[in-house]
KOLDRENMI-749552 format. One record per residue (C-alpha): x, y, z; residue number from 1; residue in three letters. Coordinates in steps of 0.02 Angstrom, whole numbers, always signed. Each point is the difference from the previous one (the first is absolute). Layout:
BEGIN
+--------+--------+--------+-----+--------+
|   east |  north |     up | num | residu |
+--------+--------+--------+-----+--------+
|      X |      Y |      Z | NUM |    ALA |
...
+--------+--------+--------+-----+--------+
This chain:
BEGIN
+--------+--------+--------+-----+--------+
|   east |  north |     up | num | residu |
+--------+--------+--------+-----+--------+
|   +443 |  -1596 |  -2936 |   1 |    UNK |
|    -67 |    -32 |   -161 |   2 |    UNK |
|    -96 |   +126 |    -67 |   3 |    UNK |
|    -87 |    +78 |   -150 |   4 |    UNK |
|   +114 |   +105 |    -89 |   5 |    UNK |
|    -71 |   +164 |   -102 |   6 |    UNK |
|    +89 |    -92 |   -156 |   7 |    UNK |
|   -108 |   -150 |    +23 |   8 |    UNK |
|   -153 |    +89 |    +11 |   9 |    UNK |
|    +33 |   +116 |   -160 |  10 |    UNK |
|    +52 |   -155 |    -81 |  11 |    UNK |
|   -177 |    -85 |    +32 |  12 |    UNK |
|   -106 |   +162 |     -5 |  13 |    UNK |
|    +28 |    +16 |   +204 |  14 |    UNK |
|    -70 |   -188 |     -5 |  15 |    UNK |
|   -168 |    +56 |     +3 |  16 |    UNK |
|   -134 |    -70 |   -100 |  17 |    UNK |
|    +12 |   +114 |   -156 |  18 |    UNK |
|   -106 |    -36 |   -148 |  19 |    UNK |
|    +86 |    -18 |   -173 |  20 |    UNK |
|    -51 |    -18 |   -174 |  21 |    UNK |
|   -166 |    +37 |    -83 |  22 |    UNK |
|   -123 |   +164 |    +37 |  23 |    UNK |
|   -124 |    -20 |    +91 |  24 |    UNK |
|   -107 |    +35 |   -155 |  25 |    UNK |
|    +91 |   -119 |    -85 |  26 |    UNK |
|    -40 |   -130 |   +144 |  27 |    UNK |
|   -155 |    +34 |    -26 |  28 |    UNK |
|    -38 |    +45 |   -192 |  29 |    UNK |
|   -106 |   -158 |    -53 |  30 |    UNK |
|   -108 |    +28 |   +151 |  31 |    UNK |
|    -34 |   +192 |    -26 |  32 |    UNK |
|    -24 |    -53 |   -186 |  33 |    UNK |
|   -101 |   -143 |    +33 |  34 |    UNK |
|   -133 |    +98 |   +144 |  35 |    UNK |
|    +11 |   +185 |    -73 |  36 |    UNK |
|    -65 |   +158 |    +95 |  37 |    UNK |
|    -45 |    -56 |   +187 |  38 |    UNK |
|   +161 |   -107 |     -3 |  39 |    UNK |
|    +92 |   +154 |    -48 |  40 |    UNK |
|    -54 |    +89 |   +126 |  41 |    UNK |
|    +68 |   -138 |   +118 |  42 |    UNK |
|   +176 |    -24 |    -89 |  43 |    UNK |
|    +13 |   +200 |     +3 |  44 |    UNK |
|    -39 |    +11 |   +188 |  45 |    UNK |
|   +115 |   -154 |    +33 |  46 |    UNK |
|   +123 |    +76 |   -100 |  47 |    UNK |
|     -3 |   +161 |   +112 |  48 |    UNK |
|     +8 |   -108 |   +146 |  49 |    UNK |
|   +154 |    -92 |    -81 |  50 |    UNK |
|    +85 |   +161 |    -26 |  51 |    UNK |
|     -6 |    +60 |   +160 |  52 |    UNK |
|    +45 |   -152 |   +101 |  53 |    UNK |
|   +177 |    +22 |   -115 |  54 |    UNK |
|     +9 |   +170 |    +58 |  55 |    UNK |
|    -30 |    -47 |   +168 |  56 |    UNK |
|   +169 |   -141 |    -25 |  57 |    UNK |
|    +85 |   +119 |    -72 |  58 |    UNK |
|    -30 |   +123 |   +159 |  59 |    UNK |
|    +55 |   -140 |   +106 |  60 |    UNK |
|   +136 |    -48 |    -89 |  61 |    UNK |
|    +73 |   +182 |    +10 |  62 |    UNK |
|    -16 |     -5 |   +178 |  63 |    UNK |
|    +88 |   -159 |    +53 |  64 |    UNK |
|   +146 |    +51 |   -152 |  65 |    UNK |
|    +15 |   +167 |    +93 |  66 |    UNK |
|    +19 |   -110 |   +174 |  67 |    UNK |
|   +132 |   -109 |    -97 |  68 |    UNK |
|    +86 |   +129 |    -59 |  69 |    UNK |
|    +45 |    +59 |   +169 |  70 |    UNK |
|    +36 |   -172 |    +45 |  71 |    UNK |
|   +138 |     +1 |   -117 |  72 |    UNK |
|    +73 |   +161 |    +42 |  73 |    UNK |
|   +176 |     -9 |    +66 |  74 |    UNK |
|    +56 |    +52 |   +166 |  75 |    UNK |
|   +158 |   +124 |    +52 |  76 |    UNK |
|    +85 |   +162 |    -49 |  77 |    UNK |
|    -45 |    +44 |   -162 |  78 |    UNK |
|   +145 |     -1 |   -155 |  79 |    UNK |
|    +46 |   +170 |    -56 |  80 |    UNK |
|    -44 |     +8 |   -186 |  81 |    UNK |
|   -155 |   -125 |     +7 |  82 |    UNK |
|   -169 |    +33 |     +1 |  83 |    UNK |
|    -32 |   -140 |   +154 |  84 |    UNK |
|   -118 |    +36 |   +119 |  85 |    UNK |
|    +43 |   -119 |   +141 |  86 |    UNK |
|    -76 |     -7 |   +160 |  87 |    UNK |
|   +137 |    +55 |   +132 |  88 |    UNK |
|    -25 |   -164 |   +109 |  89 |    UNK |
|    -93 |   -158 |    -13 |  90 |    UNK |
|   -132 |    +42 |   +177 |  91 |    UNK |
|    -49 |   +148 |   -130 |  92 |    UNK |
|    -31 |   -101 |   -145 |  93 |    UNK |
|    -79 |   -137 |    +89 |  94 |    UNK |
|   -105 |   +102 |    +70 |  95 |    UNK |
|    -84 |   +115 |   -162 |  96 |    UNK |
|     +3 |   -179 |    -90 |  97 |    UNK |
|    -98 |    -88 |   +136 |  98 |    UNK |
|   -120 |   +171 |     -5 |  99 |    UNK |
|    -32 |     -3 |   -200 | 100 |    UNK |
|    -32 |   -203 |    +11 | 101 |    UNK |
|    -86 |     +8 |   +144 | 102 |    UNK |
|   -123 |   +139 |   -123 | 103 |    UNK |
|    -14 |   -139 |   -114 | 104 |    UNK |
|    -52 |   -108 |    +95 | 105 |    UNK |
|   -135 |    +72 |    +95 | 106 |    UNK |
|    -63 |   +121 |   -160 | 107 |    UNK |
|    -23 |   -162 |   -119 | 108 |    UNK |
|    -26 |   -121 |   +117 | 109 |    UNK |
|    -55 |   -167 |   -105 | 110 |    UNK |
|   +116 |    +28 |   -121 | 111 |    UNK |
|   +157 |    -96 |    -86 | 112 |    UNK |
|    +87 |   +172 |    +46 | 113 |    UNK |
|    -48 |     +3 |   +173 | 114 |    UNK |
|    +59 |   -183 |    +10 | 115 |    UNK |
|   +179 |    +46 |    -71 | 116 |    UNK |
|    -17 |   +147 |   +111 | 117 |    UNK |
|    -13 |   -101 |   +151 | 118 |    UNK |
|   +139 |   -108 |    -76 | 119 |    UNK |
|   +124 |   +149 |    +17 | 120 |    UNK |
|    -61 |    +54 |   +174 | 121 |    UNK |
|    +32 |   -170 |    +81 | 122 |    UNK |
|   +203 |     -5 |   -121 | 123 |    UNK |
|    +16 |   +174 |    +93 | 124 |    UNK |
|    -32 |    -65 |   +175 | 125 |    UNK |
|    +97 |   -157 |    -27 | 126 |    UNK |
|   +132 |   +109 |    -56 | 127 |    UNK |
|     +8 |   +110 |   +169 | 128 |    UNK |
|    -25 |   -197 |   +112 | 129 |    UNK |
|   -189 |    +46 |    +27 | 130 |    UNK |
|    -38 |   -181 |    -23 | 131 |    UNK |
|   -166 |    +29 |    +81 | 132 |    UNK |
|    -47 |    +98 |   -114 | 133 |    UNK |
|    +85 |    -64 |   -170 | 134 |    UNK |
|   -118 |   -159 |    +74 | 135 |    UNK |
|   -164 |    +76 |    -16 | 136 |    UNK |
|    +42 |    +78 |   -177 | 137 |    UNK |
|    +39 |   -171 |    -57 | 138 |    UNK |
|    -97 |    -81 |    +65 | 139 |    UNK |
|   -155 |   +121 |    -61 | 140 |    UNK |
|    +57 |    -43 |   -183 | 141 |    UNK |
|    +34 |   -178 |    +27 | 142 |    UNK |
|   -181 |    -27 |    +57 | 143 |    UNK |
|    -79 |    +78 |   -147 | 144 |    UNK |
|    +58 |   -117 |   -100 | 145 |    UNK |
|    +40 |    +81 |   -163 | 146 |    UNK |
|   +103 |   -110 |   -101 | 147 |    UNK |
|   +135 |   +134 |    -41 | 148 |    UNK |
|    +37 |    +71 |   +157 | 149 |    UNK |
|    -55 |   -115 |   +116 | 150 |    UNK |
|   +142 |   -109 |    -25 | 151 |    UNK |
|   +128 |   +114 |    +18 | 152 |    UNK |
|    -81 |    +72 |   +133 | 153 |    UNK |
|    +15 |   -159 |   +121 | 154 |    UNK |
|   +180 |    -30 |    -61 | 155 |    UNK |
|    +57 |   +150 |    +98 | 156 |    UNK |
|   -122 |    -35 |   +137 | 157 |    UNK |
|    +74 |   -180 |     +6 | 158 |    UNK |
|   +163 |   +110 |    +42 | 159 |    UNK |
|    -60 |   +108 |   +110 | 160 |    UNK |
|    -61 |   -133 |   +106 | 161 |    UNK |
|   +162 |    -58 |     +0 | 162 |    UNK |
|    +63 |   +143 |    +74 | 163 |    UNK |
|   -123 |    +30 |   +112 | 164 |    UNK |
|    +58 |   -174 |    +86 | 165 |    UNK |
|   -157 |    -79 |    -58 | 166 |    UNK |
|   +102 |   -136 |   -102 | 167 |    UNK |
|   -162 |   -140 |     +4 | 168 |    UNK |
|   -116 |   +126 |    -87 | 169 |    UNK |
|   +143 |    +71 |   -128 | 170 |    UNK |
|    +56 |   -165 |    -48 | 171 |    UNK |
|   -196 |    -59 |    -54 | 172 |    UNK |
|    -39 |   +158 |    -73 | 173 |    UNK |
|   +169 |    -32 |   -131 | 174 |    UNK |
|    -42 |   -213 |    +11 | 175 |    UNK |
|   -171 |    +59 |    -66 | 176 |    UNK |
|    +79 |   +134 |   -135 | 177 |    UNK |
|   +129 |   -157 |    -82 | 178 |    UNK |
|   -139 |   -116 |    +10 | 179 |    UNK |
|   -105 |   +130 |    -97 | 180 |    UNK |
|   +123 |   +103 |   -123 | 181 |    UNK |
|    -73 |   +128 |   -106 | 182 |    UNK |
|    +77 |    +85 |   -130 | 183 |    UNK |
|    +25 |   +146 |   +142 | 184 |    UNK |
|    +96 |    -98 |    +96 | 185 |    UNK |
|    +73 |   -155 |    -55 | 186 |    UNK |
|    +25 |   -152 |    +94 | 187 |    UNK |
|   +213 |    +36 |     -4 | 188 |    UNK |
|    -51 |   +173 |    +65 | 189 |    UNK |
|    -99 |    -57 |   +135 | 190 |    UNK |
|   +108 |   -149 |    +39 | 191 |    UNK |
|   +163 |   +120 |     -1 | 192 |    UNK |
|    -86 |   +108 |   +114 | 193 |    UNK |
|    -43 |   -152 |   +144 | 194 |    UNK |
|   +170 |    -71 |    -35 | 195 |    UNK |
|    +79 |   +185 |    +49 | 196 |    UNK |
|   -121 |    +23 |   +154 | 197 |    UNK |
|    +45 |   -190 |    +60 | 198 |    UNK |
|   +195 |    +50 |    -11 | 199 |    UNK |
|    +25 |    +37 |   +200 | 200 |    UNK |
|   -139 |   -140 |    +93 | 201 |    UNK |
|    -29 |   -134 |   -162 | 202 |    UNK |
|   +173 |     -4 |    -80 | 203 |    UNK |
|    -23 |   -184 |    -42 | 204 |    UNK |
|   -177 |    +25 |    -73 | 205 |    UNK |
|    +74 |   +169 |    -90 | 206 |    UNK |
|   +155 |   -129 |    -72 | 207 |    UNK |
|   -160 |   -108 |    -61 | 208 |    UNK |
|    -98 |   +155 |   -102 | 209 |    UNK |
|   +160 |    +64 |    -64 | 210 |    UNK |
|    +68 |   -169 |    -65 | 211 |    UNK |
|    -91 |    -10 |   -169 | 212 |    UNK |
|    -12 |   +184 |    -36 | 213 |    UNK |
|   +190 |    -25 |     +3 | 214 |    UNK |
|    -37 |    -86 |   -173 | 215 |    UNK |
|   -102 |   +125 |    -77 | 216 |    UNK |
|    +52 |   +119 |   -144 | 217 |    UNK |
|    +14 |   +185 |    +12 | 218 |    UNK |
|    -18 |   +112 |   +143 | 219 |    UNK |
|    -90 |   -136 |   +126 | 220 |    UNK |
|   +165 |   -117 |     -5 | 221 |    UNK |
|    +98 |   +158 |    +37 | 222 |    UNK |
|    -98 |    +71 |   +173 | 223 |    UNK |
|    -19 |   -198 |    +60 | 224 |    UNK |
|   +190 |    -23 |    -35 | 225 |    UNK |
|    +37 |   +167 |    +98 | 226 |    UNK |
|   -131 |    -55 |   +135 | 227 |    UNK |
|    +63 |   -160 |    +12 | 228 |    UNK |
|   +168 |    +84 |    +57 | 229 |    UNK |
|    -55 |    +56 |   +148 | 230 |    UNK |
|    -47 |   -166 |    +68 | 231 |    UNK |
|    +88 |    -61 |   +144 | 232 |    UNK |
|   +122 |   -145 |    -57 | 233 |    UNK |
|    -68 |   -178 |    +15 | 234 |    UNK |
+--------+--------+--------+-----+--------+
């Protein structure tokens, strides 16, 4: 499944609309200038207001990097000499991961964080085969529409539906995803992934999607090669 990684997000500032640049008062200087004390007043209470929605990211952002983190914990016996705190088997892990997003979720419900949140709860249940579930994670970020995660968020539902035996809705959820790349999830991405989940029924129509990725440089010519393998012969 494809999913957001905890690199990604720390990459983009967890993806979330993050404001950079100038001070607020520094937005705003000509304007406080310009109007004097009653304007002040306003650009001082605004400012306050600023200041604590950023608190209130930052709160959110601990929580869902706290959920991550346990996401990313390992699983088995742990190494004499390390300081690893693995969980000892996956049912545990799953389960105190799908707890802490499921706390995300529901505490900051609105948010970019309880979006990715509910990104990570439906990778968990897709991970166990709890397609039913996985479905209504995805399919709760696909319909809000945000332009980061809503993409990737109906590329894995695209597979679940796959393998859930619903093959008509999977394959226009991914037809709709190459028609309409992002730069999320690319058309090659999205095409790669239909190409894959038309291997057993579509092998024809797979041969078709795979045949000019073949051409491609870097990593996309290598997976369509490697898919294209497992076609039967002709």
């Amino acid at each position: 499944m494809a999913r957001i990684t905890r690199k990604e997000l720390k990459a983009d500032k967890f993806k979330l609309e993050v404001e950079h640049g100038l001070t607020f008062f520094e937005e705003h200087q000509k304007e406080i200038v310009r109007y004097g004390g009653v304007a002040v007043a306003v650009a001082v209470l605004l400012f306050g207001i600023t200041l604590y929605q950023r608190h209130a990211r930052g709160v959110r952002e601990q929580a869902l990097g706290r959920a991550m983190q346990i996401q990313e914990t390992g699983v088995g016996p742990v190494t004499p000499g390390t300081a690893s705190n693995n969980f000892p088997t996956q049912q545990v892990k799953d389960d105190i991961a799908i707890k802490a997003f499921t706390e995300v979720k529901n505490k900051f419900s609105g948010s970019a964080e309880a979006e990715i949140a509910e990104y990570y709860l439906g990778s968990i249940r897709a991970d166990q085969g709890n397609w039913a579930e996985a479905e209504k994670s995805f399919q709760e970020v696909a319909q809000k529409g945000n332009p980061r995660y809503a993409p990737l968020a109906k590329l894995s539902l695209g597979q679940v539906y796959f393998a859930e035996g619903k093959v008509d809705q999977g394959e226009k959820t991914l037809r709709d995803l190459i028609a309409h790349p992002t730069i999320f999830v690319s058309k090659e991405e999205a095409t790669i992934a239909l190409a894959r989940a038309l291997l057993p029924t579509k092998p024809a129509e797979a041969r078709k999607l795979l045949d000019p990725l073949r051409q491609v440089p870097g990593s996309v010519s290598q997976i369509a090669l490697s898919l294209y393998g497992e076609l039967p012969q002709q």
